[in-house]
C-alpha positions in Angstrom: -10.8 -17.9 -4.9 -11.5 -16.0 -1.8 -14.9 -13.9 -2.3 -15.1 -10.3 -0.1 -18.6 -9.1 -0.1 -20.1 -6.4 1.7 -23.9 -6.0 2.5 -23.9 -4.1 -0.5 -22.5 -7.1 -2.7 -19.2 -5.0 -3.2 -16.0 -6.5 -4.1 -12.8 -6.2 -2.6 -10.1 -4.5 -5.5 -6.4 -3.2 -6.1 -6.5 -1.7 -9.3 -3.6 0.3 -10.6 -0.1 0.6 -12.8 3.5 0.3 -12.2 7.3 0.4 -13.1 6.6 -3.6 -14.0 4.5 -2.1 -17.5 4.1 1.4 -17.6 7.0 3.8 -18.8 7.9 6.9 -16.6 5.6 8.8 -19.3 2.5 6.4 -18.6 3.1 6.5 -14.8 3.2 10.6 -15.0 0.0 10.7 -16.7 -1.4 8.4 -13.3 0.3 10.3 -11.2 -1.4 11.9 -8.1 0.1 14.8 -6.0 -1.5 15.7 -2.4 -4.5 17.7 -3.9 -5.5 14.8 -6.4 -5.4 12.4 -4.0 -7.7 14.3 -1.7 -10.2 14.9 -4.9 -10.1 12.1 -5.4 -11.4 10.6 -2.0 -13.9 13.3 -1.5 -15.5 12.3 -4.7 -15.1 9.0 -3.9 -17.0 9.4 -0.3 -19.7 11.4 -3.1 -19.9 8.7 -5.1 -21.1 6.2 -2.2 -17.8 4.6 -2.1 -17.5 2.9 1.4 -13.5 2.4 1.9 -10.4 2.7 -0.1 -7.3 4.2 0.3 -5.1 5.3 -2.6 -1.4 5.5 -3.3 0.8 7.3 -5.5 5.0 7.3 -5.8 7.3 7.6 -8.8 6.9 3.3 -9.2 2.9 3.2 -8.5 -0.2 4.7 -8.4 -2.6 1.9 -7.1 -6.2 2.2 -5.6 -7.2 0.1 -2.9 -11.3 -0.7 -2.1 -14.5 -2.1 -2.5 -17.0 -1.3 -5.3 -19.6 -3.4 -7.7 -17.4 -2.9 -10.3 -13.3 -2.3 -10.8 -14.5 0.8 -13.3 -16.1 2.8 -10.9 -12.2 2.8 -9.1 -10.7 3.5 -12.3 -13.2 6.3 -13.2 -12.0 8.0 -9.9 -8.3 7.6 -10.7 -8.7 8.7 -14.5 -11.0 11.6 -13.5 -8.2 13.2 -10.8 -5.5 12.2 -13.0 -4.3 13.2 -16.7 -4.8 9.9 -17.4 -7.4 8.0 -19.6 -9.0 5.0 -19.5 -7.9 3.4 -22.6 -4.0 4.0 -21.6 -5.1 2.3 -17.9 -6.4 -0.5 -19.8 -3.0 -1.2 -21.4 -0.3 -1.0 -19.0 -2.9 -2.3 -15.6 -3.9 -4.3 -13.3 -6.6 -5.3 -11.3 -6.9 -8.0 -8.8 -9.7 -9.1 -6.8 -10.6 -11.0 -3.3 -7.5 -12.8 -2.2 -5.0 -11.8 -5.3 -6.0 -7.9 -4.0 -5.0 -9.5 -0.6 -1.8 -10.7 -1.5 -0.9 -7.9 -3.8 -1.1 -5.0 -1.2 1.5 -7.6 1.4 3.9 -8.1 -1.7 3.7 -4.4 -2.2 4.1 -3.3 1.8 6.6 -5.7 2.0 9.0 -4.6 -0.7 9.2 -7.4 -2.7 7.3 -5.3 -5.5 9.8 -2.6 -5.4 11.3 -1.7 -8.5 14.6 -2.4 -6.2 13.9 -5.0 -4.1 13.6 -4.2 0.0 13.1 -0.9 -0.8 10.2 -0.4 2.1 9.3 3.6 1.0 6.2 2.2 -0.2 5.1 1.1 3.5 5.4 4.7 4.4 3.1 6.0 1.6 0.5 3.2 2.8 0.7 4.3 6.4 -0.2 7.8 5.0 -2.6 7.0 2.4 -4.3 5.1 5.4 -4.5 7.9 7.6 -5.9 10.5 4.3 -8.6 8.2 3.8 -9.5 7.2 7.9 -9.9 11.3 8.6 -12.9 11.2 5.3 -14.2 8.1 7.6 -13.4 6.2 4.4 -11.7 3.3 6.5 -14.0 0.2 7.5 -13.2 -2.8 9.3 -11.9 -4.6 7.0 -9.1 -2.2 5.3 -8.3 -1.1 8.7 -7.2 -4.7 9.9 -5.9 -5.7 6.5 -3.6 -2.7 6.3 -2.2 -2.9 9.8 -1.7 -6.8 9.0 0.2 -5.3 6.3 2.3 -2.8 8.0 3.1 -5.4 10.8 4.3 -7.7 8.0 6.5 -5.1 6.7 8.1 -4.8 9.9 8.8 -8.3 10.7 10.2 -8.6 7.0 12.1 -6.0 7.4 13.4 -6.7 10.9 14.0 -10.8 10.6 15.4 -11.0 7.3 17.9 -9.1 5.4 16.4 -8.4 2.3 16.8 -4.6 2.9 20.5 -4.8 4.0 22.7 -2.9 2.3 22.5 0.4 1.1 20.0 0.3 -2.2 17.4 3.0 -3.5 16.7 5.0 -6.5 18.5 7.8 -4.3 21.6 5.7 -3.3 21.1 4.2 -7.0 22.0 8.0 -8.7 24.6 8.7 -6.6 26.5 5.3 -7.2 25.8 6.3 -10.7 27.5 9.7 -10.5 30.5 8.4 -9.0 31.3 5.8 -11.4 30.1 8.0 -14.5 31.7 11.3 -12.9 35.7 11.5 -12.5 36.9 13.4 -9.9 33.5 14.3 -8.4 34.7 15.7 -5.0 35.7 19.0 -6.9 32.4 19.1 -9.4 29.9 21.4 -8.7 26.5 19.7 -8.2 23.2 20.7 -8.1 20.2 19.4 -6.6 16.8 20.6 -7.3 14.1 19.6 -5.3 14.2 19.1 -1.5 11.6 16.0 -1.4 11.9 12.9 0.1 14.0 11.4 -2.3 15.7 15.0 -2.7 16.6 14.3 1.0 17.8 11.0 0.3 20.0 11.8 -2.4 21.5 14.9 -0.2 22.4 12.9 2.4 23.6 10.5 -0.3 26.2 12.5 -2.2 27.3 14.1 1.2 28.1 10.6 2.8 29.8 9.2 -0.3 31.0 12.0 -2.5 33.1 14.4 0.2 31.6 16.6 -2.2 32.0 20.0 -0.7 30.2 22.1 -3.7 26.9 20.8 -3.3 23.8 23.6 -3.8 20.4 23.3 -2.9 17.4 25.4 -4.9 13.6 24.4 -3.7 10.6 26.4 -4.7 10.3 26.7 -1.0 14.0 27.7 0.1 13.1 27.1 4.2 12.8 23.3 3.5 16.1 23.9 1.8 17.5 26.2 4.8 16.2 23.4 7.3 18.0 20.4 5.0 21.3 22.6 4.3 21.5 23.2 8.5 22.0 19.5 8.5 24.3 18.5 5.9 26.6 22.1 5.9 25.5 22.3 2.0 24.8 25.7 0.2 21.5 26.9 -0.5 20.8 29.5 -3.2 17.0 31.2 -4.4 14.6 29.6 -6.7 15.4 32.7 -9.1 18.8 32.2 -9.4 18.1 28.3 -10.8 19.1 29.4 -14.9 22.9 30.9 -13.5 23.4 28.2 -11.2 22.9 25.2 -14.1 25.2 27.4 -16.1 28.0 26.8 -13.3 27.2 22.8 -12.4 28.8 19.7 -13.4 25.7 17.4 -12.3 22.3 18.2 -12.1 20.0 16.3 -9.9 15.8 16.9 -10.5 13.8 16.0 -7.7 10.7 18.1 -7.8 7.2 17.0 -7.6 5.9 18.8 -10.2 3.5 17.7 -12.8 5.0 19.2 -15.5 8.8 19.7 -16.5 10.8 22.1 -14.7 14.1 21.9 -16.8 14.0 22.1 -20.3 16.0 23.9 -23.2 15.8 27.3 -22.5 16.9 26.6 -19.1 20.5 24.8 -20.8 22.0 27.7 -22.2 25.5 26.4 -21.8 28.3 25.3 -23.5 30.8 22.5 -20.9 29.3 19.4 -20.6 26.0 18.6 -18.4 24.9 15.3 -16.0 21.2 15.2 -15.7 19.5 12.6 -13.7 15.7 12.8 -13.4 14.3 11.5 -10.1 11.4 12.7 -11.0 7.7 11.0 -11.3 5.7 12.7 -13.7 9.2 13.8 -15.4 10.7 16.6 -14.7 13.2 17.0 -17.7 11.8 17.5 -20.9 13.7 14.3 -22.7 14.4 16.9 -25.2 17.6 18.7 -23.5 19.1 15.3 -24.2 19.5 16.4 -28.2 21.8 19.6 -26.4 25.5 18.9 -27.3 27.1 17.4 -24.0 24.4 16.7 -22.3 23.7 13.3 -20.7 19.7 12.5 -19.6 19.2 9.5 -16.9 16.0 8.9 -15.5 15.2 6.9 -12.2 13.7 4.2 -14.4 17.3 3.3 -16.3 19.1 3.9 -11.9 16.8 1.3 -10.7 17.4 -1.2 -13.3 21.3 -1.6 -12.0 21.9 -4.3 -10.2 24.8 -5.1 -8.0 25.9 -7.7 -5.2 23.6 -6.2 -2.8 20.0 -6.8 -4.7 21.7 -10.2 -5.5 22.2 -10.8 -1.7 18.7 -9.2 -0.8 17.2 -12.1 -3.5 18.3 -14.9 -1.2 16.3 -13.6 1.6 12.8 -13.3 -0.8 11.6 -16.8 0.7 11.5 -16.0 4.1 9.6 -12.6 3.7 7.7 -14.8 1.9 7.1 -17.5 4.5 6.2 -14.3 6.6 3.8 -13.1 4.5 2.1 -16.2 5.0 2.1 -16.3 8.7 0.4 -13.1 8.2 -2.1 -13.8 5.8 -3.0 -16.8 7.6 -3.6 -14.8 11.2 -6.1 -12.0 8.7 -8.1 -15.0 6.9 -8.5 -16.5 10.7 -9.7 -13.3 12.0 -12.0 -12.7 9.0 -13.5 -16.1 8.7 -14.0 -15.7 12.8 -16.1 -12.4 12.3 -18.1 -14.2 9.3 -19.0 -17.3 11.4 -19.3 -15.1 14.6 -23.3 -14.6 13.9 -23.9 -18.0 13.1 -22.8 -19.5 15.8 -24.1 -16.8 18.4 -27.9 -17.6 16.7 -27.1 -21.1 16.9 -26.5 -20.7 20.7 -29.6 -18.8 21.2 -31.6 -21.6 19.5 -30.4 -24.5 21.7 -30.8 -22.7 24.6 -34.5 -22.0 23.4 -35.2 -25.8 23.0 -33.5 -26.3 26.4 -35.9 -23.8 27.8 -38.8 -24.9 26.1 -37.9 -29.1 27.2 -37.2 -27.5 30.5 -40.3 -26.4 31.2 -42.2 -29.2 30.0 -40.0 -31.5 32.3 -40.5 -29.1 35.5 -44.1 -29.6 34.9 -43.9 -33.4 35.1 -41.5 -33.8 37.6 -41.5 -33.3 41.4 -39.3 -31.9 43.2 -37.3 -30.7 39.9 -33.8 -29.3 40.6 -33.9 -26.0 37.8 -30.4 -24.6 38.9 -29.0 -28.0 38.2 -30.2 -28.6 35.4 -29.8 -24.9 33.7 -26.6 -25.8 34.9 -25.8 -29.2 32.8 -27.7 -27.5 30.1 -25.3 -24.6 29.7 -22.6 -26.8 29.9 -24.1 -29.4 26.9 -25.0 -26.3 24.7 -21.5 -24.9 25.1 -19.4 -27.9 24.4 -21.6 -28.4 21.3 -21.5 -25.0 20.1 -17.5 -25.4 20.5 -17.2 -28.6 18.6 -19.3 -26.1 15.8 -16.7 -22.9 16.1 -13.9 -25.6 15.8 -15.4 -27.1 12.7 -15.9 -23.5 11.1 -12.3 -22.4 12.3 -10.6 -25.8 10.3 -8.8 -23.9 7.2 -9.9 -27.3 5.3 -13.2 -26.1 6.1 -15.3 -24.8 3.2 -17.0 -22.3 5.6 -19.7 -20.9 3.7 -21.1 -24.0 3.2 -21.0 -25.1 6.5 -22.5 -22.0 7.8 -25.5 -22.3 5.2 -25.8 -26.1 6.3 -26.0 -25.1 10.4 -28.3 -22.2 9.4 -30.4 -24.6 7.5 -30.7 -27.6 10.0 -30.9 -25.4 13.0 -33.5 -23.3 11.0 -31.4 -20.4 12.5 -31.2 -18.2 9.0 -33.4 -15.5 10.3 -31.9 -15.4 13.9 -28.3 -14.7 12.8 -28.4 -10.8 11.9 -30.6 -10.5 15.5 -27.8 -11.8 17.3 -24.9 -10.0 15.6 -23.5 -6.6 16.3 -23.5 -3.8 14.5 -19.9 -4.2 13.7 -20.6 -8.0 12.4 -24.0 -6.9 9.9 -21.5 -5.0 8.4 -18.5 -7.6 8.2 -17.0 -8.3 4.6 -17.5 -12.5 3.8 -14.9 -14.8 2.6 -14.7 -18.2 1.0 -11.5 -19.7 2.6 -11.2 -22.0 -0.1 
């Protein structure tokens, strides 16, 4: 097991909950909107907290840092959240050092979607990134690891084909509809919520329904003015959302509210209803579904359906794999290189200290002494030694803290390493690459 530790003895952590345990229900209670997430790093920068970033999407709400302990990341997510400890304990997970490592590629990569190649999740790390960066709450090490990440996600994305096709929650609902709905061009439908997967699910039903009776209601009608101007759909006032449900065939809820939006009193109706959630928390109250006619579906059932496509996209899992790899490989090399970096800059300094001190005894003794020459030969030795050390330390078979404690120890050099690093290195996170 790989060991992160800062000067401080922190570890490195991913801590959170997903689709893969916790219901829609569980996953509201964790969820975090905008402000919460801000809180939340604000108290976390309070707290002493040196770098984290944290995430939050209808699949996942996962933290991302260093600490002494996993609770003190939990006690930040539990106290900006309606969740409580005892319900993270059951549904979590929380991996350390490497596992952390390799969790946040699988995630950034897709291949911990709830459908497979979805790559949304690369956006929200791109943007949980830069929240955290503007509280300076970004050090070395997250900002290489995530931009490893985000360049793996690209070449997965790019050289394989495990996001061909068309497949997300969004393009999930509307597949749904169609099959579920007959005659669905001349339904009324009604989406609610002009989100990002609002947006996708727009652009969805326009594409594959030739739906012409589409309406769009948003708490904030100019995002749905700017949305309608580019798919010629009809918008309507946040006010007028109770007549509207009274006259649609398919409702779609897409809002990022933390409580429910829709519930019975809204239903007042007698023909029958499509509802589909898209919601994380929920935005349906799962009551309405005990309303004659009407018919509840959440994202959680949508992105259980499989079809040719995920099956195709599964085929292509072992070489996003093989590229996660690659890229783990190139991080642990660039980490191992900033933890040996001191070592052998010390040990360089204490050979050519020897040299100088033989060097002087010799010029005493010797006539006619040639220094440059021999400063020259010097240098030369002390470098190809020092190499033949870096190369050693840079072997992945290498057990590198050892080694480093064994060079510190023969060369008596444990003093002299911190006096010869930079600033950037006293502060570098160390790793067993084991």
């Amino acid at each position: 097991m790989e060991k992160y530790n800062m000067s401080k003895n922190t570890t490195f952590y991913a801590l959170g909950l997903s689709y893969k345990k916790a219901d829609a229900a569980i996953r509201g209670k964790f969820s975090l909107d905008t402000k919460a997430q801000s809180d939340l790093l604000l108290q976390a920068k309070a707290e002493g907290i040196e770098s984290l970033i944290v995430t939050s999407t209808c699949n996942r709400t996962e933290i991302y840092g260093f600490a002494n302990h996993p609770y003190e990341l939990i006690k930040l997510l539990c106290e900006n959240s309606k969740g409580s400890v005892e319900e993270f304990q059951q549904v979590a997970y929380i991996y350390k050092n490497q596992e952390a490592v390799n969790h946040m590629f699988r995630v950034g990569t897709g291949l911990d979607s709830q459908i497979l190649g979805d790559f949304e999740i690369i956006s929200q790390i791109k943007i949980a990134f830069n929240n955290s960066k503007r509280e300076d709450l970004i050090n070395t090490f997250l900002d290489r690891l995530i931009n490893a990440v985000i360049q793996a996600s690209k070449k997965v994305k790019t050289d394989t084909e495990i996001s061909s096709g068309a497949t997300s929650a969004s393009f999930a609902a509307v597949q749904y509809i169609i099959r579920n709905v007959e005659d669905i061009r001349n339904k009324n439908i009604l989406l609610f919520g002009t989100g990002k997967i609002g947006r996708n699910t727009c652009e969805n039903l326009v594409k594959h329904t030739k739906n012409t009776h589409i309406t769009l209601i948003n708490r904030t009608k100019n995002k749905a003015i700017e949305l309608a101007g580019k798919l010629n759909v009809i918008v309507k006032d946040f006010l007028n959302l109770q007549e509207e449900i009274k006259q649609t065939d398919v409702l779609i809820v897409a809002t990022g509210a933390q409580n429910p939006t829709i519930d019975k009193a809204l239903l007042n109706r007698k023909k029958p209803l499509l509802i589909l959630d898209l919601s994380i928390p929920r935005n349906v109250n799962p009551d309405v579904a005990q309303i004659p006619g009407i018919t509840l579906i959440h994202l959680d059932y949508l992105s259980q359906v499989t079809d040719d496509t995920l099956e195709r996209r599964k085929q292509h899992i072992p070489a996003a794999e093989a590229i996660i790899e690659d890229m783990k490989l190139e991080f642990n090399t660039w980490m191992n290189t900033r933890k040996y970096a001191p070592t052998i800059h010390a040990l360089k300094a204490k050979l050519n200290d020897i040299a100088a001190s033989e060097l002087a005894i010799q010029r005493k003794k010797t006539s006619n002494f040639d220094v440059a020459q021999v400063d020259l030969i010097s240098a030369r030795i002390i470098q190809k030694i020092t190499n033949h050390f870096a190369s050693h330390l840079k072997n992945e078979n290498t057990c590198v803290d050892e080694s480093i404690d064994f060079i510190e120890k023969v060369f008596q050099i444990g003093q002299l390493a911190p006096k010869h690093a930079s600033s950037q290195i006293e502060k570098t996170y160390k790793i067993n690459l084991s």
